[in-house]
VMD Tcl script that builds the backbone (N, CA, C; Angstrom):
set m [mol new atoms 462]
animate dup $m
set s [atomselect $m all]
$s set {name element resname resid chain x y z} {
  {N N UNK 1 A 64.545 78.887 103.862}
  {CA C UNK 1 A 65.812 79.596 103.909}
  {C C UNK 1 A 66.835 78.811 103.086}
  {N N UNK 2 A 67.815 79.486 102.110}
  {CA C UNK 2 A 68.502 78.656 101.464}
  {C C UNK 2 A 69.407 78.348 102.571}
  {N N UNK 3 A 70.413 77.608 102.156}
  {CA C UNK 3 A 71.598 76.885 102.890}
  {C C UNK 3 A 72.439 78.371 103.070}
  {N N UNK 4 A 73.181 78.444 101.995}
  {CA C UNK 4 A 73.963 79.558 102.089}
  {C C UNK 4 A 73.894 80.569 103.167}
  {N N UNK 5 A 72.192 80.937 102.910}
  {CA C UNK 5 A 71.819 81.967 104.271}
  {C C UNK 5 A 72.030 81.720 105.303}
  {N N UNK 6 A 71.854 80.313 105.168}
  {CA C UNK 6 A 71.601 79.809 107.278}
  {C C UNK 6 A 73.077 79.356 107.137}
  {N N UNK 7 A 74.058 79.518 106.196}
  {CA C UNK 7 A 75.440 80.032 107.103}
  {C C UNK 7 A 76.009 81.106 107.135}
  {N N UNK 8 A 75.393 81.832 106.314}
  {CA C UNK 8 A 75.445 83.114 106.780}
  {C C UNK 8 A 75.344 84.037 108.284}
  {N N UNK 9 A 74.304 83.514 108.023}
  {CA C UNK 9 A 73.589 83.209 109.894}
  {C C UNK 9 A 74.054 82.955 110.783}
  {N N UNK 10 A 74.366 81.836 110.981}
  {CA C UNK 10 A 75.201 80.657 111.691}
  {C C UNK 10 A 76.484 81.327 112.069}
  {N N UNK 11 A 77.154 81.829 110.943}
  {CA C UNK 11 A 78.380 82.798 111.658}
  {C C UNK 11 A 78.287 83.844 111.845}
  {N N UNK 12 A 77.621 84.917 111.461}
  {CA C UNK 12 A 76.885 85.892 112.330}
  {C C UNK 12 A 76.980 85.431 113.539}
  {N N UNK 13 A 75.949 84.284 113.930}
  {CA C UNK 13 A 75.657 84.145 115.505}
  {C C UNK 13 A 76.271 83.578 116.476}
  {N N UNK 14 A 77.575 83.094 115.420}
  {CA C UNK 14 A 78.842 82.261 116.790}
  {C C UNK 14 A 79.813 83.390 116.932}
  {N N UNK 15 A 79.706 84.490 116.037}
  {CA C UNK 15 A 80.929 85.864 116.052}
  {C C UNK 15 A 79.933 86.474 117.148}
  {N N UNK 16 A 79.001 86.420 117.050}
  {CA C UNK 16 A 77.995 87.479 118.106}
  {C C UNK 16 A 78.530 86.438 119.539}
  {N N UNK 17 A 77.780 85.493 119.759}
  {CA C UNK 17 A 78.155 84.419 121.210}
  {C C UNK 17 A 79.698 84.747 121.694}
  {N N UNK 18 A 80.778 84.361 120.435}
  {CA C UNK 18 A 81.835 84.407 121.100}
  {C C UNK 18 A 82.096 85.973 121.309}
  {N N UNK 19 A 81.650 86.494 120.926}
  {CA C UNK 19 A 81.703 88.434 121.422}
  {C C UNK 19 A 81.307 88.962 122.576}
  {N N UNK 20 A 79.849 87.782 122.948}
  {CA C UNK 20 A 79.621 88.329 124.190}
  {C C UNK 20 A 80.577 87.595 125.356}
  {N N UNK 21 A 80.557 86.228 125.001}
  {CA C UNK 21 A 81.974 85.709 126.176}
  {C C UNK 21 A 82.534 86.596 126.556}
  {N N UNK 22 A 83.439 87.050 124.730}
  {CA C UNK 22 A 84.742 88.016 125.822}
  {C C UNK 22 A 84.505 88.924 125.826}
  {N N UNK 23 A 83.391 89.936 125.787}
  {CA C UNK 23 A 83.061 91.076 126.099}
  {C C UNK 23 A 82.558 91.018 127.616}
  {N N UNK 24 A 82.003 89.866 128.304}
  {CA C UNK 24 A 82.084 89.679 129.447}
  {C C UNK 24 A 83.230 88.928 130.389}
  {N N UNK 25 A 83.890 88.881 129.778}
  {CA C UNK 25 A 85.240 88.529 130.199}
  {C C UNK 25 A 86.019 89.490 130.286}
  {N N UNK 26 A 86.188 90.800 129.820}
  {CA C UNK 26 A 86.723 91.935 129.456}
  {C C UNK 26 A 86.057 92.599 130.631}
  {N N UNK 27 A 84.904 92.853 131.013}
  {CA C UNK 27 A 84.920 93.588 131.722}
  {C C UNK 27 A 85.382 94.416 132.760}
  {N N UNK 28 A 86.010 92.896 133.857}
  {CA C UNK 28 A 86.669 93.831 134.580}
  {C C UNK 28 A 87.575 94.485 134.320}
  {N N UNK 29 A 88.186 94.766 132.835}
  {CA C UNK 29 A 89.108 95.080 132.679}
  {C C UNK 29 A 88.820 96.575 132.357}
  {N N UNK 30 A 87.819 96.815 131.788}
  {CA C UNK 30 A 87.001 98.148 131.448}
  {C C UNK 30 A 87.253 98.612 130.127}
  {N N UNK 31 A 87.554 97.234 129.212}
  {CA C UNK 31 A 88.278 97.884 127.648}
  {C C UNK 31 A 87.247 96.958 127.261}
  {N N UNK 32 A 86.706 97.205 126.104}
  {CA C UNK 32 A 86.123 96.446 125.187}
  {C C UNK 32 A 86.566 95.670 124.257}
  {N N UNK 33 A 85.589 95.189 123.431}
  {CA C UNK 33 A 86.653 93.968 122.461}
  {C C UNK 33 A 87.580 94.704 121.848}
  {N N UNK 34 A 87.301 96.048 121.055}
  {CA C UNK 34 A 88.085 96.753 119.604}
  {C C UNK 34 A 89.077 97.098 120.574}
  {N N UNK 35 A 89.128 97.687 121.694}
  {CA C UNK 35 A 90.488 98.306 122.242}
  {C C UNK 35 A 91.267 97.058 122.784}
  {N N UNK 36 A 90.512 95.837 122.711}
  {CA C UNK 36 A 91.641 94.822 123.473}
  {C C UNK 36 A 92.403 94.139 121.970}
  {N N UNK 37 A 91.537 94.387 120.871}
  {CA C UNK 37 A 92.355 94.455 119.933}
  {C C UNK 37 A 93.789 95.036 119.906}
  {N N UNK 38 A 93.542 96.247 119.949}
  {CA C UNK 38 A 94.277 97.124 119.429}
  {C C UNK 38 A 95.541 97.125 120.451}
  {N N UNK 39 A 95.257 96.336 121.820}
  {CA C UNK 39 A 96.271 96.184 122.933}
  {C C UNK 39 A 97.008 94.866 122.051}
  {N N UNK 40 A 96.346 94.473 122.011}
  {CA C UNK 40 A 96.888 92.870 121.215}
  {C C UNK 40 A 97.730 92.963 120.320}
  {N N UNK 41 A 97.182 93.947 119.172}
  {CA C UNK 41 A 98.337 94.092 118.112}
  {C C UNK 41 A 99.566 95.025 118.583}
  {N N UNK 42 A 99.167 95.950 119.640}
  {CA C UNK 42 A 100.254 96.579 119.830}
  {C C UNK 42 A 101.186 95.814 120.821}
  {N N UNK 43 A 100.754 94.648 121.280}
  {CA C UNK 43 A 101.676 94.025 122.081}
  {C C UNK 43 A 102.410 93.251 121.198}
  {N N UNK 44 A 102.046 92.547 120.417}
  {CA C UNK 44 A 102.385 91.939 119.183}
  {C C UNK 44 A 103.328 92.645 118.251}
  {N N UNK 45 A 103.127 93.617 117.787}
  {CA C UNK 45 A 104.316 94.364 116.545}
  {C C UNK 45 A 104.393 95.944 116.966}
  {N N UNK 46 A 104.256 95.838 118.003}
  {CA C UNK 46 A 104.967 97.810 118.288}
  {C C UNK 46 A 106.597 98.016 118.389}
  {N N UNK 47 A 106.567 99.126 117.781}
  {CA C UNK 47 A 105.967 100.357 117.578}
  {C C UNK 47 A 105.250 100.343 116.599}
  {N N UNK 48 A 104.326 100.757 116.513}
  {CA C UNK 48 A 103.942 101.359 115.085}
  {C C UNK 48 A 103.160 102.586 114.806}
  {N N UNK 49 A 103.179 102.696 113.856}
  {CA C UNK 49 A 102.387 104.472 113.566}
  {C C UNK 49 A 100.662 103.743 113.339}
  {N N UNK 50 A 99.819 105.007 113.043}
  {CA C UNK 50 A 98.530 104.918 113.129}
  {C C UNK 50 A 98.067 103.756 111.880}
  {N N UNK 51 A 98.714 104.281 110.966}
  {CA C UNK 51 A 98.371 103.885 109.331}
  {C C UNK 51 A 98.554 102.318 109.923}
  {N N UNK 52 A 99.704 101.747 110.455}
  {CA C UNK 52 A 100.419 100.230 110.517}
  {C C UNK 52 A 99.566 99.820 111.488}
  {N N UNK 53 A 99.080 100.120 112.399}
  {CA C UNK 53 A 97.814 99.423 113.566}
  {C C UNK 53 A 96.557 99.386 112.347}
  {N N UNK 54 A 96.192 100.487 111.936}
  {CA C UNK 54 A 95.078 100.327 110.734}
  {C C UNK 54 A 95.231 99.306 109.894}
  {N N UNK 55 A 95.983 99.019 109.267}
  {CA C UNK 55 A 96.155 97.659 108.769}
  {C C UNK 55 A 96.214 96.004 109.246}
  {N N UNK 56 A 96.071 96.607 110.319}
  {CA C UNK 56 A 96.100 95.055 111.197}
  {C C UNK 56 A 94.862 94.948 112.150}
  {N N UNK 57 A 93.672 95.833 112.177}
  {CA C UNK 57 A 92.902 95.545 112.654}
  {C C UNK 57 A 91.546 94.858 112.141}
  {N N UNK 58 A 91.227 94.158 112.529}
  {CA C UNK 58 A 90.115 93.439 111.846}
  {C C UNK 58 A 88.948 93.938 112.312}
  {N N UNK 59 A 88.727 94.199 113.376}
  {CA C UNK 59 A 87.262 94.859 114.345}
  {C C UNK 59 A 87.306 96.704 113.698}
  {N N UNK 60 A 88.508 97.407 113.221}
  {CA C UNK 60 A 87.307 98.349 113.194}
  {C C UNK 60 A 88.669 98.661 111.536}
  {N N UNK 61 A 87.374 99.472 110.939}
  {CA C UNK 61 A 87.446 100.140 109.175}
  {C C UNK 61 A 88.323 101.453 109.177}
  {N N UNK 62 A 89.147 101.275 108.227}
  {CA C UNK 62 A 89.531 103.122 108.647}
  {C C UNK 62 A 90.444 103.392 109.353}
  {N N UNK 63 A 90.440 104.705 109.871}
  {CA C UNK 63 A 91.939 105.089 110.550}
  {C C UNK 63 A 91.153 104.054 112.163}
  {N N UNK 64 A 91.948 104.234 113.467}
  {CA C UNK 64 A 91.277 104.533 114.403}
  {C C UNK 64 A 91.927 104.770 115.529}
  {N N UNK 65 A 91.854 106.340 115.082}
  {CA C UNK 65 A 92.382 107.285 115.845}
  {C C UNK 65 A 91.566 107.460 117.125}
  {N N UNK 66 A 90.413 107.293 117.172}
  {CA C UNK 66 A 89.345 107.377 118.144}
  {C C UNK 66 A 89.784 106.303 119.127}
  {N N UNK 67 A 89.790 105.322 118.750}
  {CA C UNK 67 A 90.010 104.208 119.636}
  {C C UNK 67 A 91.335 104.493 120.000}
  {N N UNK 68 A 92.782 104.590 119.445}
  {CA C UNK 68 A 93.640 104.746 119.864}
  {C C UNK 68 A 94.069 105.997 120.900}
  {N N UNK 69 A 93.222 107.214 120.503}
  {CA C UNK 69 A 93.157 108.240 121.635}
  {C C UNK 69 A 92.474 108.204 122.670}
  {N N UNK 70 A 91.359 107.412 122.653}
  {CA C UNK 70 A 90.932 106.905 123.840}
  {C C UNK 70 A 91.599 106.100 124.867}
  {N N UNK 71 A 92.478 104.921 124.483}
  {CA C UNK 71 A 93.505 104.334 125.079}
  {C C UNK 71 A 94.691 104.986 125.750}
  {N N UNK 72 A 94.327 105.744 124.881}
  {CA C UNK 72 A 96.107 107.016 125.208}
  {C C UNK 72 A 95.476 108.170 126.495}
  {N N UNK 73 A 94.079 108.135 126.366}
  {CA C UNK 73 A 93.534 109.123 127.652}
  {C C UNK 73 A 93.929 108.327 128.896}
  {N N UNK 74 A 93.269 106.665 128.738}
  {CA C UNK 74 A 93.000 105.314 129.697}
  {C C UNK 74 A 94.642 105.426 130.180}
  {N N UNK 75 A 95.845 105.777 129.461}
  {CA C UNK 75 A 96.978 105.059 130.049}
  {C C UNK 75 A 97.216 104.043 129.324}
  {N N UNK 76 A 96.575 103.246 128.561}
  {CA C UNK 76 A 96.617 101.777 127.942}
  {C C UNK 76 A 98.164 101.934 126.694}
  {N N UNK 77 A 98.032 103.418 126.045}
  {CA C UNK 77 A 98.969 103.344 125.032}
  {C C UNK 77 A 99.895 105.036 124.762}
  {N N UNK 78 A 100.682 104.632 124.630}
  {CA C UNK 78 A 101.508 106.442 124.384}
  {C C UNK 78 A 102.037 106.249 123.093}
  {N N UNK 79 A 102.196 107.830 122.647}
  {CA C UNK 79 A 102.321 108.280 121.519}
  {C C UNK 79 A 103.076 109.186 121.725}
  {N N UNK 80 A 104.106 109.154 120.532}
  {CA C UNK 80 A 105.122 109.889 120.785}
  {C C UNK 80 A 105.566 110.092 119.350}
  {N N UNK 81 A 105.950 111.487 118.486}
  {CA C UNK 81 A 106.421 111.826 117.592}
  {C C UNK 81 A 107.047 111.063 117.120}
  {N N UNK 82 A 107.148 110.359 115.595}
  {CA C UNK 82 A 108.183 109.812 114.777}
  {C C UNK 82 A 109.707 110.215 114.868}
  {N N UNK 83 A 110.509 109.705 115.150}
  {CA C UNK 83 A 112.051 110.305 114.574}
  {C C UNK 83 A 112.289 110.489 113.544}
  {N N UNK 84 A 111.602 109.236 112.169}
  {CA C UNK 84 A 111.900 109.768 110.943}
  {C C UNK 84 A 111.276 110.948 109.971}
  {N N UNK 85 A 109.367 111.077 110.811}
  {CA C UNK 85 A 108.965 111.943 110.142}
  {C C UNK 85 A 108.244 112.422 111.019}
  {N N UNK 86 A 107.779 113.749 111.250}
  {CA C UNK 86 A 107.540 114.332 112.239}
  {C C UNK 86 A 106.321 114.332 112.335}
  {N N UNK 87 A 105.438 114.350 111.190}
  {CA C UNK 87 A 104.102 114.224 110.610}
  {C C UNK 87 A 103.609 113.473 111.660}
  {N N UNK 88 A 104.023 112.052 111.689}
  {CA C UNK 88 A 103.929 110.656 111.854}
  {C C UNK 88 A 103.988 110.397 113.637}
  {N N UNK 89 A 103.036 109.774 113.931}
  {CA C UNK 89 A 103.391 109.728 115.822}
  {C C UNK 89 A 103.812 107.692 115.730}
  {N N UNK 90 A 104.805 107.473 116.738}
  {CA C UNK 90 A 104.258 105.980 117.168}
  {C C UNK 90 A 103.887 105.644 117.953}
  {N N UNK 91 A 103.005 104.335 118.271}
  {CA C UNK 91 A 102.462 103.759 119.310}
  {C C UNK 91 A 103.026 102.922 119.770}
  {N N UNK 92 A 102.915 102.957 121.159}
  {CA C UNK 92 A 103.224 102.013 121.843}
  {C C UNK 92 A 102.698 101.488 123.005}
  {N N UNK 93 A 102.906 100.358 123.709}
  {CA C UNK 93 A 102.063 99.975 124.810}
  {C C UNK 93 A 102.473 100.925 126.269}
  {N N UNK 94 A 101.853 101.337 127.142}
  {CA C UNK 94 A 102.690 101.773 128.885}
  {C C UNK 94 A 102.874 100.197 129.569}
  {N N UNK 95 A 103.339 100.694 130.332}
  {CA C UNK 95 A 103.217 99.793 131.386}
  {C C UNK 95 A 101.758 98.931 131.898}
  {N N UNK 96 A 100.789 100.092 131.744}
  {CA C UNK 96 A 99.822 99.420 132.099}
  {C C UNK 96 A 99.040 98.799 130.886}
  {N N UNK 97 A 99.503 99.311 129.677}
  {CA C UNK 97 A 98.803 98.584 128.607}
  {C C UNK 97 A 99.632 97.215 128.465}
  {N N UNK 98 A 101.039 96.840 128.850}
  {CA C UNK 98 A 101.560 95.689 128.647}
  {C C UNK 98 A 100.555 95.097 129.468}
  {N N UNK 99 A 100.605 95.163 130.712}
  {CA C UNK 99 A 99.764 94.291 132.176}
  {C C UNK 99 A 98.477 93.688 131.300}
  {N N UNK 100 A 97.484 94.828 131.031}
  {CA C UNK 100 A 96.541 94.752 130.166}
  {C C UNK 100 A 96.500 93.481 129.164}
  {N N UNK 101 A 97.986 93.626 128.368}
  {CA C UNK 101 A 97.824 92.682 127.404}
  {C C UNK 101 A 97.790 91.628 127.822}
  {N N UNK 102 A 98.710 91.356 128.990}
  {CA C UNK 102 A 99.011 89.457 129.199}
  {C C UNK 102 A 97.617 89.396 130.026}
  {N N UNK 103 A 96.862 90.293 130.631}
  {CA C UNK 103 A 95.640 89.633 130.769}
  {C C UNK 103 A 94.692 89.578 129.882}
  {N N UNK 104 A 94.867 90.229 128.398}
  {CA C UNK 104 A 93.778 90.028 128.044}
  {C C UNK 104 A 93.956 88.382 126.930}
  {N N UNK 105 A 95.964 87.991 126.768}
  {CA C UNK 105 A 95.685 87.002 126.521}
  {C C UNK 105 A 95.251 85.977 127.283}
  {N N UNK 106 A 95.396 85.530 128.491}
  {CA C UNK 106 A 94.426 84.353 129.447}
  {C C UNK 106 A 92.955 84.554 129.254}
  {N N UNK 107 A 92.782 85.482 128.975}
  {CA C UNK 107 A 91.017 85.908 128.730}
  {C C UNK 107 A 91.020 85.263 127.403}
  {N N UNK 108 A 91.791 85.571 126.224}
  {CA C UNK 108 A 91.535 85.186 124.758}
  {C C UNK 108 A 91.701 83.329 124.866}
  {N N UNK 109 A 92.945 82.700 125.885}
  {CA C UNK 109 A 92.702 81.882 125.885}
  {C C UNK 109 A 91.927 81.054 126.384}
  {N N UNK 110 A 90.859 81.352 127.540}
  {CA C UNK 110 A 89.915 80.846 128.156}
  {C C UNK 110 A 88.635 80.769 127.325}
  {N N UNK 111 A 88.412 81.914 126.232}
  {CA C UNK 111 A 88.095 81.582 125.392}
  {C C UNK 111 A 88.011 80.837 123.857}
  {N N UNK 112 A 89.311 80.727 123.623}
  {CA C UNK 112 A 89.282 79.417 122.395}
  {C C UNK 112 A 89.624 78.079 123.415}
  {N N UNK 113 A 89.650 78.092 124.159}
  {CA C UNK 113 A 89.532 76.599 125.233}
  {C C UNK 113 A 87.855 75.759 125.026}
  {N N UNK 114 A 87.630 77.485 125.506}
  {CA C UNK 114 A 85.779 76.839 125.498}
  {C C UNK 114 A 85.369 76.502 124.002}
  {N N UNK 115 A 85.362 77.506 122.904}
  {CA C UNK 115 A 85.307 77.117 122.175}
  {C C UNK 115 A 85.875 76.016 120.981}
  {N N UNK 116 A 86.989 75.798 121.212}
  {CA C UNK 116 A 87.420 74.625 121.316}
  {C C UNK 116 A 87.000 73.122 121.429}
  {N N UNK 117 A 86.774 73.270 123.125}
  {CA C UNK 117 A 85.683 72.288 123.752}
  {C C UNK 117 A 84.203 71.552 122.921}
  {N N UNK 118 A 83.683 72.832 122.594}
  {CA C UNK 118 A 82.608 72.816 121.587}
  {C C UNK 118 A 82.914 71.964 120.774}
  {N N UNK 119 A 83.702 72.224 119.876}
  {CA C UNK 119 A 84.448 71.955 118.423}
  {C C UNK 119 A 85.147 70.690 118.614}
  {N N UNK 120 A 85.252 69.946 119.659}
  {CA C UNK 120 A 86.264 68.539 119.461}
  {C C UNK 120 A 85.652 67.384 118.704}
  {N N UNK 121 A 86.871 67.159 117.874}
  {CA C UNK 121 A 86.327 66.139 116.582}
  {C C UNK 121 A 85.770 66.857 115.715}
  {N N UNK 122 A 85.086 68.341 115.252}
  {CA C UNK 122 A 84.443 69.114 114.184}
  {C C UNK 122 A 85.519 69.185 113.233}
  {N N UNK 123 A 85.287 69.364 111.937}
  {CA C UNK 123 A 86.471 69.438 110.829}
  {C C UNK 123 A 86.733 70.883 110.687}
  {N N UNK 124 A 87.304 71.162 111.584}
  {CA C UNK 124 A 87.983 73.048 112.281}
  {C C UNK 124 A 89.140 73.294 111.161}
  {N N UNK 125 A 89.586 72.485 110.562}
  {CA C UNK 125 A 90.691 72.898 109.617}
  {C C UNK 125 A 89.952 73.332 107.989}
  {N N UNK 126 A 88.208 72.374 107.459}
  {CA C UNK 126 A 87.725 72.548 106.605}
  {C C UNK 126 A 87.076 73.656 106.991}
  {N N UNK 127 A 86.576 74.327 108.101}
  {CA C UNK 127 A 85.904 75.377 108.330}
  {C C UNK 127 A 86.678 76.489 108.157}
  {N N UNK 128 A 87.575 76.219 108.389}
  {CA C UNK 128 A 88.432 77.464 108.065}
  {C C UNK 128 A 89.464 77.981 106.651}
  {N N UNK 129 A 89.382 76.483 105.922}
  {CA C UNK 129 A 89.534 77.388 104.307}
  {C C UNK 129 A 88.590 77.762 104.048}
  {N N UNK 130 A 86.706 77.530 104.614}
  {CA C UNK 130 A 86.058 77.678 103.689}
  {C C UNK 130 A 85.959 79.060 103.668}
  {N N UNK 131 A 86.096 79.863 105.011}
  {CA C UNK 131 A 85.764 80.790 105.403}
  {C C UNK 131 A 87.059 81.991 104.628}
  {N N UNK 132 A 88.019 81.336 104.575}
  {CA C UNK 132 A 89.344 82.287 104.011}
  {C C UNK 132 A 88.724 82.488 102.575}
  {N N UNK 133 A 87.473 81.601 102.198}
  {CA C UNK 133 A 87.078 81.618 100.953}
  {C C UNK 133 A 86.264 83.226 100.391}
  {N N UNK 134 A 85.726 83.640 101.489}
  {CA C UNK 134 A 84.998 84.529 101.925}
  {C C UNK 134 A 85.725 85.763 102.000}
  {N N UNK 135 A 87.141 85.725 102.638}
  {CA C UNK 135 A 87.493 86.911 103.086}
  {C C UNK 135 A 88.939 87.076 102.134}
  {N N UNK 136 A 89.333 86.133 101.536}
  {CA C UNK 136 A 90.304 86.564 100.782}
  {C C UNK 136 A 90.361 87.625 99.958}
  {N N UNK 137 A 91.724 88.714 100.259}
  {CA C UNK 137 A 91.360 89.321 99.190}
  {C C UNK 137 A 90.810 90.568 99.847}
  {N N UNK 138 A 90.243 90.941 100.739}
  {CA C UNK 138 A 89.178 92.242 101.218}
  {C C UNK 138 A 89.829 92.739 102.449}
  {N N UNK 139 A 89.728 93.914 102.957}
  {CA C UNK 139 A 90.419 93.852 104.026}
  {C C UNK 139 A 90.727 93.787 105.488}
  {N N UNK 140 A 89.764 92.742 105.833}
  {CA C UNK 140 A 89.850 92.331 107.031}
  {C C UNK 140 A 90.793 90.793 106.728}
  {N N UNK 141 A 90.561 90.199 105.575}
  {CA C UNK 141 A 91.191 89.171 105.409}
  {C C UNK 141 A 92.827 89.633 104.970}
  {N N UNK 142 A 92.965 90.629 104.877}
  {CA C UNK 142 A 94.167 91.192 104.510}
  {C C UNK 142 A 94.964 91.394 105.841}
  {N N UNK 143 A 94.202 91.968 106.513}
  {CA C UNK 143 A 94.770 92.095 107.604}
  {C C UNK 143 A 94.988 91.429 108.602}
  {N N UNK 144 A 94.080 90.040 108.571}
  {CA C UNK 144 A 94.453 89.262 109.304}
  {C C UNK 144 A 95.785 88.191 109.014}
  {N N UNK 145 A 96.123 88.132 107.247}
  {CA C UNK 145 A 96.602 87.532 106.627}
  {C C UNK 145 A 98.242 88.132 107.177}
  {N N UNK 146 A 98.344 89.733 107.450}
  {CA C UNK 146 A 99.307 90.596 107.479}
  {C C UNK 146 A 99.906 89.959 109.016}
  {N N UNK 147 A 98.727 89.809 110.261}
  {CA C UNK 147 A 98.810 89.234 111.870}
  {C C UNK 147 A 99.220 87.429 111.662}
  {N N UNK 148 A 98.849 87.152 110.612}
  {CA C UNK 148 A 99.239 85.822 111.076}
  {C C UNK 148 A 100.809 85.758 110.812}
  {N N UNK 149 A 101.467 86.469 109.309}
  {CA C UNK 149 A 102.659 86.453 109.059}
  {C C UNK 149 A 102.996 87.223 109.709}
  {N N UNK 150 A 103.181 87.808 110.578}
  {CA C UNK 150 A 104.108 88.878 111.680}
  {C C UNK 150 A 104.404 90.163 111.103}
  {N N UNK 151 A 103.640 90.554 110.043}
  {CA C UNK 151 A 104.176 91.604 109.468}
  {C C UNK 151 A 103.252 92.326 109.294}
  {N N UNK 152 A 103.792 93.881 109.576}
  {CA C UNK 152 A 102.551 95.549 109.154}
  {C C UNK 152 A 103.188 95.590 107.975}
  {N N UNK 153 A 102.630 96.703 107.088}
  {CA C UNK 153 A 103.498 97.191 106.179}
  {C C UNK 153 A 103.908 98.395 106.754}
  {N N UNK 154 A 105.169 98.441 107.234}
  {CA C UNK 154 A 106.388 99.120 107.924}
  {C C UNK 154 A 106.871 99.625 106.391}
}
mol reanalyze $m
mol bondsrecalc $m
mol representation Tube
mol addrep $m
């Protein structure tokens, strides 16, 4: 196996591990990883319309209207007509999607704790240009680039 592959691999299989953590960490909550996303960013920069959550999600491609109407069945998120354009709906968290969020950050942080743990003394700062090396530029790295600076394109 060349090198390259077996890190290829290698992160494949720590995105898979740390997926199942918090996908079992999530449970009782009854949302999965992509919708605890999508609680996350909307706790983070709401309101926003469909297009501006689409740009900031890294877990799913595309619009995602699916996921977001599913949330909006759950209670997790409401939608409500634009004022400026009627076309246009925004999102936002309920009540129970805020609750949602601050638990699903103690969950996110119980998980970079552990993983963390793992990682003490690892060169976590070289692992992570190498990897921006990878995603610069495309758009999950875009969009994460968009979450770290606090900004959708509004």
């Amino acid at each position: 196996m060349r090198q390259i592959e077996e890190m290829r691999y290698l992160v494949l299989a720590a995105q898979r591990e740390g997926s199942r953590m918090f996908t079992d960490m999530l449970q009782p909550m009854g949302i999965t990883t992509s919708q605890s996303e999508v609680i996350r960013v909307l706790f983070d920069f709401e309101p926003l319309s469909l297009i501006e959550l689409g740009d900031l999600l890294i877990c799913e491609t595309g619009s995602p209207s699916r996921l977001v109407n599913r949330l909006v069945k759950d209670g997790f998120v409401t939608m409500e007509k634009s004022k400026e354009d009627s076309r246009k709906v925004k999102l936002s968290l309920s009540y129970k999607g805020r609750v949602t969020a601050k638990k699903i950050i103690e969950v996110e942080e119980a998980v970079y704790d552990s993983i963390s743990a793992k990682l003490k003394g690892a060169p976590v700062k070289s692992l992570i240009a190498l990897l921006w090396k990878q995603v610069q530029g495309k758009p999950a790295g875009n969009a994460l680039e968009r979450r770290i600076s606090g900004k959708s394109r509004k």
